[in-house]
Structures are given as structure tokens and as C-alpha cells.
N, C-alpha and C positions, 0 to 999 in steps of 0.2 A: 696338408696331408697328414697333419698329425692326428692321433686317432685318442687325444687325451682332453677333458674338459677346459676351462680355461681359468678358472679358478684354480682348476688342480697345477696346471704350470707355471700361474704366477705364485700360488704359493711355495712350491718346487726355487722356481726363481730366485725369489725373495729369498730364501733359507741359503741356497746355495753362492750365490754374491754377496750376503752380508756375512758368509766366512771366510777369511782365508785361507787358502790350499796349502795343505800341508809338504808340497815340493817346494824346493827353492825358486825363489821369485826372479827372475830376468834382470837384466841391467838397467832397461827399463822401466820395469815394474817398481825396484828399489829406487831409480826415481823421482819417478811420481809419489813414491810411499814418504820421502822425504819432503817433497814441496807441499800435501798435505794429509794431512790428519787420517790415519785407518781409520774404516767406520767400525765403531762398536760389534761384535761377532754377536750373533742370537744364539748360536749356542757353542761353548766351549769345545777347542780342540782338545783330542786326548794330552796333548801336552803341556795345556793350561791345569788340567784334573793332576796329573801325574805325569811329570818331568822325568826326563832320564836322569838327571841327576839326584831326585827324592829316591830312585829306585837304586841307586849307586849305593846312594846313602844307608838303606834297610840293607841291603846284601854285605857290607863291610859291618857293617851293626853286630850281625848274624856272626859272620867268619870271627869277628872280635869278641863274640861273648862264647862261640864255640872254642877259639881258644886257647880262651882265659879260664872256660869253667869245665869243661868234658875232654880236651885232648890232653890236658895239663894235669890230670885226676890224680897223678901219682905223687904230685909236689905236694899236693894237704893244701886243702881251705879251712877258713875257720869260718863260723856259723855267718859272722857277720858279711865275708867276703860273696857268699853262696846267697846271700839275701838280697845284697845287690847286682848280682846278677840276674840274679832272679827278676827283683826287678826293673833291670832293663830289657830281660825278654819277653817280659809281659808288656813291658812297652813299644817295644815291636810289635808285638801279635796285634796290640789292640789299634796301633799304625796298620797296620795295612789291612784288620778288619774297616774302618773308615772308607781310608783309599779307595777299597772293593766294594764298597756301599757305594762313594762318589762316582764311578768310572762305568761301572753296570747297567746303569742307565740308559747312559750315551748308545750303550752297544744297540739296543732296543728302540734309539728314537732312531739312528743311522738306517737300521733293517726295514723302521718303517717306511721312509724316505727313497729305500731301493723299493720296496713293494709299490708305493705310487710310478714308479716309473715304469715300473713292470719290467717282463723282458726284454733283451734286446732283439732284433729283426734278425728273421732268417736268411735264409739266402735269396729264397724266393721271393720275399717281404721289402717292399720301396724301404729306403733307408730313410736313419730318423736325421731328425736333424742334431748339427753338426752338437747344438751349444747340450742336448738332449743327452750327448757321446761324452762331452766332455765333464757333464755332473755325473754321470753313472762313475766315470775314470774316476773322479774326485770322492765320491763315495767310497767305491772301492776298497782305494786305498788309507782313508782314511778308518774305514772298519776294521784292514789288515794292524792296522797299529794302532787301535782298542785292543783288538783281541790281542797282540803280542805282549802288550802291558799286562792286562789280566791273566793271564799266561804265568808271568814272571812273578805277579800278585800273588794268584793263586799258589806258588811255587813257595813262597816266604813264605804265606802266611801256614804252610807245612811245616817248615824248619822251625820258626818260631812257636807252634808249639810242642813239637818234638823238644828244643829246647826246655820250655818252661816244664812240662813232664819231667824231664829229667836230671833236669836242675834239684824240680821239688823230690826226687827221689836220692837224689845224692845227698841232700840235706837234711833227710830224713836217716839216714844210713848213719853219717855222720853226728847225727844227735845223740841215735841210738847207741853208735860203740861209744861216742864219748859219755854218755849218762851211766855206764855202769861197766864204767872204767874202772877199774881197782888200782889203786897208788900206795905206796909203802904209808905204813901209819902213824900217827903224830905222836906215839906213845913208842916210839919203836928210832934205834938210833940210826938207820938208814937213811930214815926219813932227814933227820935233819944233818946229817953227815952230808948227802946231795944239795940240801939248802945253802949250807954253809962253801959247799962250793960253786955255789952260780951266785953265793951274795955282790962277789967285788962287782960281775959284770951289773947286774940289779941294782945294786948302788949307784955306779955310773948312770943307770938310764934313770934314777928318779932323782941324782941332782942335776939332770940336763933338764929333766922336767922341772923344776926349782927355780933353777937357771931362768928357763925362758918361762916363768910366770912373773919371777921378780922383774925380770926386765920387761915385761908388760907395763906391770905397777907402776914401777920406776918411770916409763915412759908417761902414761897416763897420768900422772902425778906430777909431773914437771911443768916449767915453763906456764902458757895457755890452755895447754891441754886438762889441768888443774881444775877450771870453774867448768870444763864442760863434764870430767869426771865428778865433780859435785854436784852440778846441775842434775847428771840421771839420777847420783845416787840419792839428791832429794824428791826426784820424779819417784822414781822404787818405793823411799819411805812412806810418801802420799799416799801410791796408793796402796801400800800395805796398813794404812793408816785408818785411809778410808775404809776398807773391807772388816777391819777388827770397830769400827764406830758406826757401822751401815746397819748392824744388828739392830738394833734399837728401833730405829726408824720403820726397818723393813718389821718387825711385830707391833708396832703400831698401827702402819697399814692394815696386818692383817686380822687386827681388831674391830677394827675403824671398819672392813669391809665385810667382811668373811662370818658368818654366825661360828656362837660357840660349838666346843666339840674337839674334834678330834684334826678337823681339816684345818684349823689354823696353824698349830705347832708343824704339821705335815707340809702345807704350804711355805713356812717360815722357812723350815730348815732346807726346800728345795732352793731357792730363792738365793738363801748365804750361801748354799752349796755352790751356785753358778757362781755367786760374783767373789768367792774364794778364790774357784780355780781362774776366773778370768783376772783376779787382781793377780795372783801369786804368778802365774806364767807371763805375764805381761812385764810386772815388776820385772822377771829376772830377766828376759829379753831387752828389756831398756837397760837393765845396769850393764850387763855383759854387751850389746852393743855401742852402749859409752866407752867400754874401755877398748873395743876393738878396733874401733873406728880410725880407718887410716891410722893403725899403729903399727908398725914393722917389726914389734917384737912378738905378735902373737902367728905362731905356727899351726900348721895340721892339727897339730898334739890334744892342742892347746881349744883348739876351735871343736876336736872331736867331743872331747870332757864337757866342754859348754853344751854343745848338744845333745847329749847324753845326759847330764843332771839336769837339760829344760822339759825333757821329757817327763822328768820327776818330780818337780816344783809344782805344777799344780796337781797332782798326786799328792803333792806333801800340803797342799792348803786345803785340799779337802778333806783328808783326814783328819787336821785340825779341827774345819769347821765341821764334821760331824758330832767328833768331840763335845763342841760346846753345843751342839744343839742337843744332844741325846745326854749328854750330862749336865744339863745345864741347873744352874742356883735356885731356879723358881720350877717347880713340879708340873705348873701348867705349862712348859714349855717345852716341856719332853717329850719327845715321842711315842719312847716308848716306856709305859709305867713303871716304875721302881722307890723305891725308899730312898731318901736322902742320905745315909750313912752310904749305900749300897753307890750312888753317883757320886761321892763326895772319892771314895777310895778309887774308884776306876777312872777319875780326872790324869791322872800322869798319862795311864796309858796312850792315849791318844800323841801325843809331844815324844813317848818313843817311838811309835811306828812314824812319823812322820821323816825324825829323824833317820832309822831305818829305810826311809824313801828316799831318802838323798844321798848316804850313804851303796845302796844299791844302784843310782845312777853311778859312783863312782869306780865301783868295782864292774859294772858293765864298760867302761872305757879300759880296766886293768885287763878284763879277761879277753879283751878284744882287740885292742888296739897299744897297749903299754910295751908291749916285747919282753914284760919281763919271764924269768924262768918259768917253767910250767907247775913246780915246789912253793914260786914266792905265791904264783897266782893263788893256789891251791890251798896255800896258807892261807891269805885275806879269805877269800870263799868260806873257809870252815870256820875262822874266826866271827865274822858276820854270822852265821848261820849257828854255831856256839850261839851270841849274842840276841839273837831275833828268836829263838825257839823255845828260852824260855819262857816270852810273851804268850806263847800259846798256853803254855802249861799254869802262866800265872794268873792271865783271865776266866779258865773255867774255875780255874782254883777259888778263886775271890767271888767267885758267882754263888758257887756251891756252897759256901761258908757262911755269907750271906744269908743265903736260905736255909742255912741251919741254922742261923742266931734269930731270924723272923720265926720260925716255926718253933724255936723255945720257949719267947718270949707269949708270940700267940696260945692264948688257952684254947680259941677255937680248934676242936679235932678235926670239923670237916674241912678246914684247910690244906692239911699237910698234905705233902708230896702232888702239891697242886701242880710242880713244872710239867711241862708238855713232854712225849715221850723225846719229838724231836730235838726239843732243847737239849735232853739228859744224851740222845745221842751223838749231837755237834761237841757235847763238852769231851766226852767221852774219845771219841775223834781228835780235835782237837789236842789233849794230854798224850792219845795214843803216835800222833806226829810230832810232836818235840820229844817224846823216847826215841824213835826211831831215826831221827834226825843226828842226834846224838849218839848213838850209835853207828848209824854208820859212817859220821865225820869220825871218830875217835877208830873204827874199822879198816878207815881207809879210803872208805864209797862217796869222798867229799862232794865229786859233781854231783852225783843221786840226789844227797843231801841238800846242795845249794838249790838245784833246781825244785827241790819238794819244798821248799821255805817259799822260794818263791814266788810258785805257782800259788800257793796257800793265800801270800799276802797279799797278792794281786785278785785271786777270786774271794776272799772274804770284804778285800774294800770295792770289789763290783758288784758284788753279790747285795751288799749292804745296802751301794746306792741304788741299783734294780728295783731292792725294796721297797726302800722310801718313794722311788716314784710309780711301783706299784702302788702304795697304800695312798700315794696324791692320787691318781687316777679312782681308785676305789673311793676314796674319801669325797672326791669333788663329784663323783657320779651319784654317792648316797644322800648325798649334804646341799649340791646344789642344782641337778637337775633332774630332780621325779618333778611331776606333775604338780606337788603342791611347794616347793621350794620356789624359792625367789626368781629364777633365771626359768624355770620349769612353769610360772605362772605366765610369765614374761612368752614363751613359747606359743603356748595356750590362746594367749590373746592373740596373735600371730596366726592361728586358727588348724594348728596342728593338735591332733586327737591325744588327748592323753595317757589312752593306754599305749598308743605307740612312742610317746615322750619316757615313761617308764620301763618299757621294753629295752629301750637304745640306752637309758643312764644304766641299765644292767650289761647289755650286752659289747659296748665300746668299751669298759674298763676291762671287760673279761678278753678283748680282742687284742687290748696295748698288751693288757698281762701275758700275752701268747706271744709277741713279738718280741716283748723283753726277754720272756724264754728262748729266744731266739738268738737276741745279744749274749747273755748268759753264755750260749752253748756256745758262740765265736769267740767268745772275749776264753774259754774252757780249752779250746782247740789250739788258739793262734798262738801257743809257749808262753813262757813266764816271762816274757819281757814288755810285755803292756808294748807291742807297737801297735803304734792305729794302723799304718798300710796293709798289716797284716791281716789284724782284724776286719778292715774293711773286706781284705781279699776274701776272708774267711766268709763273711756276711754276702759278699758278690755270688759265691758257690752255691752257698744254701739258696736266693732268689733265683738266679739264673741255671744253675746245675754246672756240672761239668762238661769240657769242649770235649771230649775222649769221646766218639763215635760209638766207639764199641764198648762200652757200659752206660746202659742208658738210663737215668734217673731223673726224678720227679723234682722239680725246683720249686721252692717256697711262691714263688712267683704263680706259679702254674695253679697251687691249688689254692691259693687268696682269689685267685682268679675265676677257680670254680667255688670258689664261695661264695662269690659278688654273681657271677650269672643267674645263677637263681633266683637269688633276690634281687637283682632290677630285671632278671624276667618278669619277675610276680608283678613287680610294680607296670611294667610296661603292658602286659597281659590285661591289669586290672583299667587300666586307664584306656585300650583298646575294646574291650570290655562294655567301657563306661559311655565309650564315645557311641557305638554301634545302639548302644537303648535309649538315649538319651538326643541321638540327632539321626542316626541313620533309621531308624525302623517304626520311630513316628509318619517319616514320611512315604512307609511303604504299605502294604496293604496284609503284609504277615503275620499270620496268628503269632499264637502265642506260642504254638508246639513249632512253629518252624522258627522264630527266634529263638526258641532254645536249644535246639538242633544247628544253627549254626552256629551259636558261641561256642554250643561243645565243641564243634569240630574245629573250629579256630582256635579255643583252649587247647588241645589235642595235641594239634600242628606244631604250638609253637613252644610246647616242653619237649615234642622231640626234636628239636633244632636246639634246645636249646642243650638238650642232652649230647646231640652228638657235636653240638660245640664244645662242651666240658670233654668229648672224650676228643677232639682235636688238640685241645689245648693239652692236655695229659699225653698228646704223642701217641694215641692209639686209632692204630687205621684198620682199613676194610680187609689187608691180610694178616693181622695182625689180633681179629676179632674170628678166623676163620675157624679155631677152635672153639672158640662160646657159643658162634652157629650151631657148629657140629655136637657141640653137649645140647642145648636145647632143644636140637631136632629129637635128639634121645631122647630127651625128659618128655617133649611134646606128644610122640609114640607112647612112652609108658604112663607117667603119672599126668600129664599136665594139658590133656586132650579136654575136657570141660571148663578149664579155664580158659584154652584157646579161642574154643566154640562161642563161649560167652560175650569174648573179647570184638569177634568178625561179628556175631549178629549184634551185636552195640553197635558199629558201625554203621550195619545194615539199617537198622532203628533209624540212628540219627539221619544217613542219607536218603534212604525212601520214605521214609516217615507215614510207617503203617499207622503205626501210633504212635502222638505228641502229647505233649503236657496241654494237660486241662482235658483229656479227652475222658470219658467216663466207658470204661472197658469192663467184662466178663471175661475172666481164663478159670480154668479148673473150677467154676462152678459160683467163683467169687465176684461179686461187683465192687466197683472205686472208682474213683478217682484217679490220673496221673501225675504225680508231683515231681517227680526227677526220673530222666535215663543218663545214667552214666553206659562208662564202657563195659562194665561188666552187669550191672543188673538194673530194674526199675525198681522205682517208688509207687506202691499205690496206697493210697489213703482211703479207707473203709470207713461204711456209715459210724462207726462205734467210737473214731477217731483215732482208731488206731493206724501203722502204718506195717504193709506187705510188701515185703524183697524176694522181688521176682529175678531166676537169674533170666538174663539177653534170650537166651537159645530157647523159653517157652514161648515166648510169641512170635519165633518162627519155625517150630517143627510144629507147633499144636493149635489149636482153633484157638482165634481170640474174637469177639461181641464188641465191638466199635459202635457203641451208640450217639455217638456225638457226632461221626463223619458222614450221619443222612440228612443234619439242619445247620444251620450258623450257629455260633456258639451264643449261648446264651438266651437261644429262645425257645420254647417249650408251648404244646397245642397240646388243647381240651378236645375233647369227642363226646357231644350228647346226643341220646336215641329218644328223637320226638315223635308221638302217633301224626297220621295222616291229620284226625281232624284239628291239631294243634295250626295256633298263628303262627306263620314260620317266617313271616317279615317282623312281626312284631320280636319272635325271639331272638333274631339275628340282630334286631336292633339291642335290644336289652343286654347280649352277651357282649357287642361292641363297646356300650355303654360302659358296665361293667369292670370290663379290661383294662376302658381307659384310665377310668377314676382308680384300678384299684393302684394302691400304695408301692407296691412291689413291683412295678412293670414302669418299662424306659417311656418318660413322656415325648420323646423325639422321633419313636416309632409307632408310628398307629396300628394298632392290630386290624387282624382280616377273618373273617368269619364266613368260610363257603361250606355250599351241602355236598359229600364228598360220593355216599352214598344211598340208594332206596331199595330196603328190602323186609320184608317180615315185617308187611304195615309200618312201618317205620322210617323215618329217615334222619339219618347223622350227619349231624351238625360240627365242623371241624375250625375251632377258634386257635388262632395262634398271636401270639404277643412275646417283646424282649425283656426279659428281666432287666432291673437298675443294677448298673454297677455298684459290687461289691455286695450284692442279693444271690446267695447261692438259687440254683433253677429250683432245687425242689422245695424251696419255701416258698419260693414265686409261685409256683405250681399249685399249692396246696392251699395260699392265700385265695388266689383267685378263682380256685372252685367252692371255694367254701363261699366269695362272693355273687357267683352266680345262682348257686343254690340259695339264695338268701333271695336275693332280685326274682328267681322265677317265683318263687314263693309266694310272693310279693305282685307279683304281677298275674298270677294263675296259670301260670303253663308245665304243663304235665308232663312227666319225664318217668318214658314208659321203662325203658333198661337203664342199670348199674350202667353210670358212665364211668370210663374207662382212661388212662391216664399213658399218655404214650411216652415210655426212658427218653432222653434226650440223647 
């Protein structure tokens, strides 16, 4: 009596026997579940996706970072305390985005599964069977506890980012009063009257910190533990060893490979760059985990500092290695061109900001995590920032000097004041922020200051490296892939076109260089403290946008996105294109005006799909557009009624197709040819060879002369008026004759020669034959009358009227 297919119920069956029910199972049933094996489930209960206990765990997450970071707001966080919470509630949000991707599914296949079973029976309705009752129950309730999950899902993943919002906004608060905080000033006896009384406790916390370094040593140094502390720290030396001896090799290679120019030294210095920082950060992660290694003297403190200056250590090895590559001994190895006196003197520089790199790792542990006074901190900060701010002022200096002593020495005048405006304004910049740095440490505005040194140091060695791997990207696009370089030949053979080879070595280095603009502006945004998570977070926004509903913005993602539609539209368009004239429209019977009229309208179609996919992907919907309707209906009333018109009879053209390509037309008096209909207007090509743009709307308000749509294309008839007593077999042979042999006319179609009419002693002669492809008609036409008139000639047959030549 069941009223259901029987495929549909053993599939039903199947699904619902190979899951177990999510009520508790009998005494029985536990059992038998012991004696043997559950069978595998087809598809996950909600409690396999999402446990109550994973859900326990997000909601105490939640209560524990609300709080530690928003109910607690009055106790003061410090930057660093607000960044890990931060995040860990971005690690919630992004938990239970997952979760809610895994779980939402299910809800969907569950639905389908009640829909196969349909309703249940009414009263009036024979009942179903029993086992029919009990998967419906089992359904049921299994969708009631999806949905309760998702419920609670959906409930997190609210908190959590209310949380993250407002974390970043409390951190942001707190940057701000702390950056232009005012402190009593170093010149001023207050200042150090306060110092000197937080010194005893400050003293205490840095020889505990003393304390439990020695006793690190101390341990690490003893007994066995001895060779395995010498062991890293010859690990360390290696490969710091290796990385100052790799130089050599690695511009060997990029001789051995690379053509001369520009792109080898650009290459080189990429290359040390990498295995700098991956030697220096490695190194110091192997010696400091030699010494921590199951040692009991190494605390919080101790472990925070380590981590803080490893963030710095490859920092500090690539400043180095920029160093030696940009100032290096031999000219061809520079990047960037200069005189030897001029690299000879800016050698130090590099060995202090490194230093200064490590040093900043240090005082990011004092200002964060040391406990000392907020006088002592505040002291170290200005001191450093004293110390690092004359490097700014000392490198334009030395630059400018330089090029004062080049431009004395040079007698050429059209040299001088050759620097870029840009350079004169960086230097200029530059000197202007070690004034003021200095100023305002000596003021009082130490955080201002520390954080402007910074920020400086951090975006001039990013900004440096951006550089150089912009100019590698531009270098290795100019150098080794156009068309006639090495790898660009190598393409070629490959059988890609070469002006599209030359297009792309242009257009990819200008694409990285967009992206690195991009790094730039995160690495500008994420604070002076070079962290990656940050940065990354910073670069996640820019691609994906912001979660905040209600300010709606455009993400990087979004319009790379619409950059790429259109060109693998074009590509896909062309290659559909390609396929339709090359396999589909041989085999069909379609002129030439109706294959062109469908590509158009297939071209048409598929830029506006692809149009309103870019505006999907931009977030822009049907009510959302309903004011650019309502402008355009305006413009379309007042100004833009002829371009409309134009646009619907294009249409009209290409789908009834009054007139196609190839068709020889009269409008306004003029004859041609048809070479193109777009949307908005025709092509006609005139005897003179000129070409006429017609707009759409004349060939459907006004008369148009279609001479090509009363014959086949391509063939063309003669008309001659012979008297009565002329031989009219003989001439129908001769004209036949004629046709066949003559030159211009298709040897696969035989012409046909009938008397059409008789009148006025006379009678017309109507010969028709196909021209050869690639024979325009009226050469055809003009050939073979001038061959007939030669043959009657020839043969004596009298030809009483002008014969007469009918358009095609």
C-alpha cells in the first residue's frame, strides 16, 4: 500500500539504518553494539560535526576573554595584553565560522530526506508503515538538534565578533592616549627625582632578571649539558658562516646564468636576502633552544625576551645583507649605482641599524613585559630613539655631501642637480624626523617619539626590500621574458604569439608591483612593531573586507577578481568563437550574414553575464541598482533616445536579419557592400573602397535595396536581346560555352541559359553562372560579358539591344 517508488525506499532505507539514532539505545541494543562492530554511518550525526562539549568549549572561550578584556577595562591593559586577546577572539570567530560551514549541510541533506518521504497520512489516509513512522521520528529529531547547534553557532559567532570589534577599538584608544602622552622632561628635575625613586624597586626586577639568566648559563654550561650547549652554538656559527661564504657562489651562479645588466646584481641581492634571514632566525632559534632545553632555570621572563629579539634577528641579517649588497666592493654588484668613496663611507651604516634591531627587540620585552617603572621604561625609549635618530639625519647628510663633492669635481654643467626631486624630498624628510624626534624626547612626548623612530625603521627596511623585489620582477620581465630573450624564445617555440609574450613580461611585473603596494600599505598600517599576525590580519582585510554588516566595502579579492573576468572572458568568448567557424558552421548550411549574426549575439550575451558577474562579485544587487535604472530612464527621455534606438535595432538586424554581411545594399541613395553590424551601427564598404557607418535605426525606419536577397550569393546573370531571325540554339550554346570556360566563374557549377522573354521582335536571353571564390561578382560579371561579346562576334550573331546587367 505504499504509494512510494522502490528505489526511493531502499534508498531512504539504506541512509537511515546505516545511521545511528540519536536517542539512547536500549539494553539490548548496547548489546549487541558490544558483541559486534557498528557499521560505518553514511553520513555524520550532528554530534560527530559539533559536540556539546566543542560548543562548551567556544562559550567559556567567549565569557573568558570578555572578562579578561571589556568587563575588566578599568584595571589598564598594555598593548601587548589587548593583542592577545585579540587574538584569541579572532580565533574563536574563525572557529566557529568552520563549525558553521561543517554543520549547514547536514541541515539541507536531512530536509531532503523528509521531502522523499513526503507527508505523513491523514486521518482519512490508510497508514504508512510502521518502519516509514519510525525514520520520519528519527529525522525529526535529528534536524531538531542541527538546528539547536546552529542556533548556539550562530549565537557565538555574534559574540565573537562583537568581541574582536571591540577589542580592536579598545586598543586603538589605548595607542592613542598612550602616543601623545606627555611625561615630565629629561631636562627637568622632576623627571628624574620620580626616577630615582622607583630606581630600588627597578633594580630589584633587573637583578632577578640577571639572576635567572645566570642561572640559565650556569645550568646549560655544566655537567653534560656543556657539549650539547656547544653543539648548537657550533650549529649557530655554521650557519651563520655559511650565509656570510654563500655570497660568492650565489653571484657566480648568477653569472654563469643570467645575461648581463641590471638583473644579475638584482637577482644576487634577492637571493642573500633570503638565505640571510633564513640563516640568522634559524641560527638564533637553535642556540636559544640549546640552552632552554629541559632547563629549569629558564622562566616566562626569560622565554618572553627570547621571543621578542627572534622576531628581530632576521631583521637584523637582512639589513646586513642589504648592506653588503648595495654597498658592495666591486660596482658591478650594486644595485643601485653610486661611486666608490660614496659606498665606502655608508659601509658602517648598515652594522648600526642592525644593531638597533636587536636592541629594539629588547626594549619591546622592557616596555611590555619587564614591570619596570613607567620613568625607567621611558628612559630606555628616549635613549634608543636619542641613539637611532641620528642615523636618519646622518645618512641624507652623507648622501648630499657626496654629491657636492661629485658635482665639484665634475666639469660637466649638464650634470648638476641631477638627484630626483623624490630623493631631495626623502632626504629632506628624513633630517626633518630626527629634529623632531629629538625634540620631542627632550619635551617630554618620549612615546610619540619612540613610536615615530620606529615606524620609520620598520617602513624604510620594507619599503627597501618591496623595492629590490620590485626592480627583480621589472628586471627579469625586461631581461628575460619579451619575445626575443632567452626563456621568451623558448615560449615562442612552444607556440604562443609573441606579441602576447611581450604584453604579459609588461603587464605581470606591473601586477606584482600592485600587490607589493599592497604589502607596503599593511606592513604602513599593522604599528611599529613588525608583527606578521598582524600584518597578515592587516593583508586578510584588504582581500577579504571587513565582517561589520553595516559598512559595506570593496575587498582586494573582489576586484583582482574583476580583473581576471574579463580576461578569461575574452579568452573563453574567443575560443567559443573559434569552435562555432571552424566545426560548427561548416557543417551547416548558414551564409555568411547569419554566422555573423549569431556570433554577435553570442558575443553580446556573454559580456553581459559577465558584467553582471563583476557586479555580483562587487556586492551590487537588483535593489541596489534601482537608482542607476531610475537615472538612465532620465537620460534615456532626454539625451540618450538615439543611442537607445540604435542599440534595439542592432538587435533587431542581427535577429531577423533584414540585412547580413556580404549582402550588397542601397540606403539613402548609396550602394556597398556589408562588412560589419555591431550594436550600434553598420559597416558598408563603397565601390571607391571606402567604408560608410550607418547608425542601426536607418535600416529600420527608412527603405533599404537588398540586392543580394533575390539570388544565392555569389552568382550573377547576363540578359541579351536577340532578333527573331538570329540562331537561338546556336546562341545558347555559345553563351553556355562561354561561361564555362570563362576564368572567373566556379567550375563545380554549370551555368544555365534560358529565354526569359519575347517582345519587340526580340527575344532575351537570361545566362546565370557562380563566380570563384575569392572573385568579387562584378569582376565575374564584367569578365564574362566582355567574353560573350567576343564569342558572338566570332561566331556572327547579332545582338539588336544594349544588353543590360542585373546588381546581384
Amino acid at each position: 500500500m505504499l504509494r512510494m517508488p522502490f528505489r526511493v525506499l531502499f534508498l531512504l532505507s539504506f541512509f537511515l539504518f546505516s545511521i545511528p539514532p540519536l536517542a539512547a539505545p536500549t539494553l539490548a541494543q548496547t548489546t549487541d553494539q558490544t558483541a559486534t562492530a557498528a557499521p560505518t554511518p553514511l553520513i555524520m550525526g550532528a554530534q560527530d560535526i559539533v559536540s556539546d562539549q566543542t560548543l562548551d568549549e567556544i562559550g567559556a572561550e567567549l565569557r573568558a576573554i570578555y572578562k579578561s578584556g571589556v568587563a575588566e577595562q578599568h584595571t589598564g591593559h598594555s598593548t601587548i595584553d589587548l593583542s592577545t586577546l585579540l587574538q584569541r577572539a579572532s580565533a574563536v570567530a574563525t572557529r566557529t565560522d568552520k563549525l558553521m560551514a561543517r554543520i549547514k549541510p547536514y541541515q539541507d541533506v536531512y530536509q531532503n530526506f523528509v521531502d522523499i518521504l513526503g507527508k505523513p497520512p491523514g486521518k482519512d489516509d490508510p497508514p504508512e508503515a510502521p518502519s516509514i513512522t519510525e525514520q520520519r521520528e528519527s529525522l525529526s529529531k535529528r534536524q531538531k538538534d542541527i538546528s539547536a547547534r546552529i542556533t548556539r553557532l550562530k549565537l557565538y559567532q555574534v559574540e565573537a565578533q562583537q568581541l574582536v570589534n571591540e577589542l580592536r577599538q579598545h586598543d586603538s584608544a589605548i595607542q592613542q592616549a598612550t602616543l601623545w602622552q606627555q611625561l615630565p622632561s629629561p631636562l627637568g628635575i622632576n623627571f628624574w627625582s620620580q626616577f630615582i625613586q622607583g630606581a630600588p624597586q627597578d633594580g630589584r626586577r633587573l637583578n632577578a632578571l640577571g639572576a635567572e639568566t645566570l642561572a640559565m648559563l650556569t645550568t646549560a654550561l655544566t655537567g653534560k649539558r656543556i657539549f650539547i650547549t656547544l653543539l648548537g652554538l657550533c650549529a649557530s656559527l655554521l650557519l651563520l658562516v655559511g650565509w656570510l661564504f654563500a655570497r660568492k657562489p650565489v653571484r657566480l651562479l648568477a653569472t654563469r646564468f643570467l645575461p648581463e645588466g641590471r638583473v644579475r646584481p638584482i637577482v644576487a641581492a634577492v637571493i642573500c636576502g633570503l638565505i640571510s634571514v633564513l640563516a640568522c632566525g634559524i641560527s638564533f632559534q637553535i642556540f636559544w633552544n640549546t640552552l632552554a632545553f629541559d632547563n629549569p632555570a629558564v622562566g616566562d621572563d626569560l622565554d618572553q625576551l627570547a621571543s621578542m629579539v627572534a622576531t628581530q634577528a632576521p631583521l637584523c641579517g637582512l639589513v646586513l645583507e642589504l648592506g653588503f649588497c648595495f654597498l658592495s666592493s666591486k660596482a658591478e654588484w650594486r644595485v643601485f649605482a653610486m661611486s666608490d668613496d660614496l659606498a665606502r663611507s655608508l659601509r658602517l651604516f648598515p652594522g648600526w641599524l642592525a644593531i638597533a634591531m636587536i636592541v629594539r627587540g629588547i626594549l619591546r620585552y622592557i616596555d611590555t613585559q619587564s614591570g619596570l617603572s613607567l620613568l625607567s621604561v621611558q628612559l630606555m625609549d628616549g635613549l634608543y630613539t636619542l641613539a637611532v635618530s641620528p642615523l636618519l639625519f646622518a645618512i641624507p647628510r652623507k648622501l648630499r655631501l657626496t654629491a657636492a663633492q661629485e658635482q665639484e669635481t665634475d666639469t660637466d654643467p649638464t650634470k648638476a642637480d641631477q638627484a630626483p626631486p623624490i630623493a631631495q624630498f626623502l632626504r629632506s624628510m628624513a633630517m626633518a624626523i630626527s629634529i623632531i624626534c629629538w625634540i620631542a624626547v627632550l619635551s617630554g612626548y618620549i612615546p610619540l617619539a619612540y613610536t615615530l623612530i620606529s615606524w620609520v625603521s620598520v617602513m624604510a627596511l620594507s619599503m627597501t626590500t618591496l623595492l629590490l623585489l620590485s626592480m627583480l620582477t621589472t628586471a627579469i620581465g625586461s631581461a628575460l621574458f619579451p619575445a626575443r630573450a632567452p626563456l621568451g624564445r623558448h615560449l615562442v617555440e612552444l607556440g604562443l604569439p609573441p606579441r602576447l609574450i611581450n604584453q604579459a613580461s609588461i603587464l605581470i611585473p606591473g601586477l606584482v608591483n600592485v600587490l607589493l603596494l599592497v604589502v607596503a600599505y599593511a606592513v604602513a598600517t599593522s604599528g611599529a612593531n613588525f608583527d606578521p599576525p598582524q600584518i597578515w590580519q592587516q593583508l586578510y582585510s584588504l582581500f577579504h573586507g571587513t565582517d561589520d554588516n553595516n559598512t559595506p566595502s570593496v575587498s582586494l579579492d573582489a576586484i583582482l577578481l574583476c580583473i581576471a573576468l574579463p580576461l578569461l572572458g575574452y579568452q573563453a568568448i574567443k575560443i567559443v568563437k573559434s569552435w562555432f567557424q571552424q566545426r560548427f558552421f561548416p557543417a551547416t548550411n548558414l551564409d555568411i550574414g547569419a554566422q555573423a549574426s549569431i556570433l554577435s549575439i553570442l558575443s553580446y550575451a556573454a559580456w553581459i553575464l559577465i558584467g553582471l558577474a563583476m557586479f555580483a562579485v562587487l556586492g551590487v544587487t537588483v535593489k541596489s541598482m534601482t537608482w542607476v535604472v531610475s537615472a538612465l530612464s532620465v537620460g534615456i527621455g532626454f539625451g540618450l533616445q538615439s543611442i537607445v534606438q540604435n542599440f534595439v535595432s542592432g538587435i533587431i538586424l542581427m535577429a531577423e536579419r533584414p540585412v547580413s554581411v556580404g549582402d550588397v545594399v542601397t540606403i539613402a541613395g548609396v550602394t556597398g557592400k556589408v562588412e560589419r553590424i555591431s550594436v550600434r551601427s553598420t559597416d558598408i564598404k563603397l565601390d571607391d573602397k571606402s567604408t560608410m557607418i550607418v547608425p542601426n535605426s536607418q535600416f529600420i525606419t527608412s527603405a533599404v535595396k537588398n540586392a543580394t536577397r533575390a539570388q544565392k550569393p555569389g552568382v550573377f546573370t547576363v540578359e541579351l536581346d536577340l532578333p527573331f531571325a538570329s540562331d537561338l540554339h546556336k546562341a545558347t550554346s555559345v553563351v553556355i560555352a562561354t561561361l564555362t570556360s570563362c576564368a572567373d566563374t566556379d567550375p563545380d557549377t554549370p551555368p544555365t541559359v534560358s529565354m526569359t522573354s519575347v517582345a519587340d521582335g526580340s527575344a532575351v536571353l537570361t545566362g546565370s553562372a557562380k563566380a570563384r571564390d575569392g572573385v568579387e561578382i562584378k569582376t565575374a560579371r564584367s569578365n564574362a560579358l566582355f567574353a560573350i561579346w567576343q564569342a558572338f562576334q566570332e561566331n556572327e550573331i547579332p545582338v539588336t539591344f544594349r544588353q543590360t546587367v542585373r546588381a546581384p
